[in-house]
C-alpha positions in Angstrom: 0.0 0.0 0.0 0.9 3.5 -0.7 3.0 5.0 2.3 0.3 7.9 2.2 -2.6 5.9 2.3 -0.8 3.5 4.6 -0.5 6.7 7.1 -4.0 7.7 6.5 -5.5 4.1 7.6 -3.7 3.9 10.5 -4.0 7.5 12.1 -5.8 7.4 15.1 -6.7 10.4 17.7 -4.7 9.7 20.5 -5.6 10.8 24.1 -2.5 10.0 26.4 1.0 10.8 26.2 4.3 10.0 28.1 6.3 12.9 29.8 9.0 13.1 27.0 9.3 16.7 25.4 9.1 16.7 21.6 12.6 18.1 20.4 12.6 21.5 18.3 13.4 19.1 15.4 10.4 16.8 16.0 8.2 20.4 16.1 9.4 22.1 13.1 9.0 18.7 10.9 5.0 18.7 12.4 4.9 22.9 11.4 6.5 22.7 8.6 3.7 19.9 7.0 1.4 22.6 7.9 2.8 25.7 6.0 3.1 23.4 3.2 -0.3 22.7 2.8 -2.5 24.6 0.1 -4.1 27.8 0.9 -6.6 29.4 -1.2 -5.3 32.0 -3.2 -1.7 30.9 -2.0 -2.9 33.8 0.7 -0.8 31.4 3.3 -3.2 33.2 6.3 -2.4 30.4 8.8 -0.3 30.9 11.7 1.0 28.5 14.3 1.7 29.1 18.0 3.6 26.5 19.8 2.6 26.0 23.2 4.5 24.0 26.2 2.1 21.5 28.0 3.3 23.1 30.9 2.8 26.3 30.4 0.0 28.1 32.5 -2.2 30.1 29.2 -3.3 26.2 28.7 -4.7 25.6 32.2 -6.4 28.8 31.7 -8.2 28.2 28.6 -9.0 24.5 29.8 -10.6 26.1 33.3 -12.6 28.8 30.8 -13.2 25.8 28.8 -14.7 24.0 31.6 -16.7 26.5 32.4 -18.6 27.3 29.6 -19.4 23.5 28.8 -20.9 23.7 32.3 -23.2 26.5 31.5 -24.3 25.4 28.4 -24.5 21.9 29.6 -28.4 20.8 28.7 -28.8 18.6 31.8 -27.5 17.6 35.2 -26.1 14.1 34.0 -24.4 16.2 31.3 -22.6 18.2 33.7 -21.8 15.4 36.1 -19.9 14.1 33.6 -17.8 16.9 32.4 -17.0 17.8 36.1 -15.8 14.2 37.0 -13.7 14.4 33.5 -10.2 14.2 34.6 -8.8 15.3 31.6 -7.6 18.7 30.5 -8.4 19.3 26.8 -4.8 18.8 25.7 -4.9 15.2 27.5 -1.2 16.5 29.1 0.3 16.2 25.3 3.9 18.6 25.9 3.1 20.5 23.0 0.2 22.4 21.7 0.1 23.7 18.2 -3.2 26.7 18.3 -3.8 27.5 15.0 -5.3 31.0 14.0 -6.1 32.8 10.7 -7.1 36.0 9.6 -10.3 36.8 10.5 -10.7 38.8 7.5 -9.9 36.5 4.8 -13.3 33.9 4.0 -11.3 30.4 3.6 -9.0 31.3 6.4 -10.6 28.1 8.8 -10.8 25.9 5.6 -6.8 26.3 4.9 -6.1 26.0 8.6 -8.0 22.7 8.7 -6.4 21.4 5.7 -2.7 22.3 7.7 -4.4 20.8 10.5 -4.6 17.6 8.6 -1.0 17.7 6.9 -0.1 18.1 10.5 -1.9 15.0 11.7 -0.3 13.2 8.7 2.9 14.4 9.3 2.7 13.6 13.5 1.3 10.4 12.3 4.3 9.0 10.1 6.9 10.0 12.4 5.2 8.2 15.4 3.7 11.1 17.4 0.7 10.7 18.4 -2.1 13.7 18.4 -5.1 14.9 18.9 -7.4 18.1 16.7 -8.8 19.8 19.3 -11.9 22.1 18.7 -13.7 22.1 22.3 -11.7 25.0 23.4 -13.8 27.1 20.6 -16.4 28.9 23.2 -13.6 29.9 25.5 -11.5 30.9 22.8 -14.3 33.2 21.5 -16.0 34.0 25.2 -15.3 37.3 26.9 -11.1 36.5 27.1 -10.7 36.6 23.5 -8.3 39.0 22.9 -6.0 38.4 26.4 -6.2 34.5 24.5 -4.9 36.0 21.5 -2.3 38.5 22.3 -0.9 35.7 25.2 -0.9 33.6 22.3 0.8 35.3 20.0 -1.5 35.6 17.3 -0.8 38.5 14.4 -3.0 41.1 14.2 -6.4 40.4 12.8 -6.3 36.6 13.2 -8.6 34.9 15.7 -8.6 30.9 16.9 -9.2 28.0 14.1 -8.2 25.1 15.7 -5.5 23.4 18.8 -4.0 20.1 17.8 -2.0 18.1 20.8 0.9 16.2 20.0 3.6 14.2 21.6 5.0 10.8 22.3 2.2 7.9 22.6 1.4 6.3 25.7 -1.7 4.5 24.5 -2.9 2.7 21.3 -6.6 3.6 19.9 -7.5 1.7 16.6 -8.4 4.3 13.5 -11.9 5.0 13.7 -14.4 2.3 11.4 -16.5 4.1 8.7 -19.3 3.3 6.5 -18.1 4.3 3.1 -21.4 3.6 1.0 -23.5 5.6 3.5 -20.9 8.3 3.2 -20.5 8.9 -0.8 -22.7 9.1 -3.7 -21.6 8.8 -7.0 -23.6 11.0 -9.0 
């Protein structure tokens, strides 16, 4: 099978990771598969901060998180559950890649989710495991929006697209089944 397609198949979102930092070689390979991707209009609107597990901003957006999945949460099962969630949204990968685009720019969240999936790819086929991330939207867009984006780095005019986790497996998780004639019509 074709190396690509072999990657594709066997990608998996992974949700645990041992304590081994990524080196700066391991991070630029994973960045670098996402500034490669296409953009529309070759407008290359997509910009990449790279985030330390450890560092406190992520805590913060996972608390903010938190909260807002508990206000919007439609019942009180619901919010028993995300309560007892142990988990912080990154799963404790040591590196976050957040993702934002230009705000004013149409396709900007369309060419960030095509990096996003080079960057899976790319994680995938050098044995990383990782995780897209999208949960942290509503605090990402809630009433810290711009201290989240100037602690983060982003440029001016560009807003959250997506996170994506990343960092040395400490768990399997088969790829995901699918039902491909439910899925496609050939017209």
């Amino acid at each position: 099978m074709n190396k690509v397609l072999k990657t594709i198949k066997e990608r998996s979102s992974i949700r645990a990771y041992t304590d081994e930092k990524l080196t700066r070689e391991e991070i630029n390979a994973v960045i670098t598969a996402a500034l490669q991707a296409p953009t529309a209009r070759n407008m290359q609107e997509v910009h990449v901060s790279v985030v330390d597990g450890d560092n406190p901003i992520l805590k913060e957006i996972d608390t903010d998180r938190k909260i807002k999945m508990l206000a919007s949460a439609p019942d009180e099962e619901t919010k028993a559950k995300i309560e007892s969630n142990p988990n912080n949204f990154y799963y404790n990968a040591p590196t976050v890649l957040i993702l934002s685009a230009d705000k004013n720019f149409k396709w900007s969240k369309f060419d960030a989710g095509i990096a996003t999936a080079n960057m899976t790819l790319a994680a995938q086929s050098m044995g990383l495991g990782n995780l897209v991330i999208g949960i942290i939207y509503d605090a990402m867009y809630g009433d810290k929006k711009d201290y989240y984006a100037k602690a983060l780095d982003f440029p001016k005019n560009y807003e959250f697209a997506i996170a994506f986790a990343v960092g040395h497996k400490n768990a399997e998780k088969e790829p995901h089944e699918f039902d491909f004639d439910n899925s496609v019509s050939f017209i």
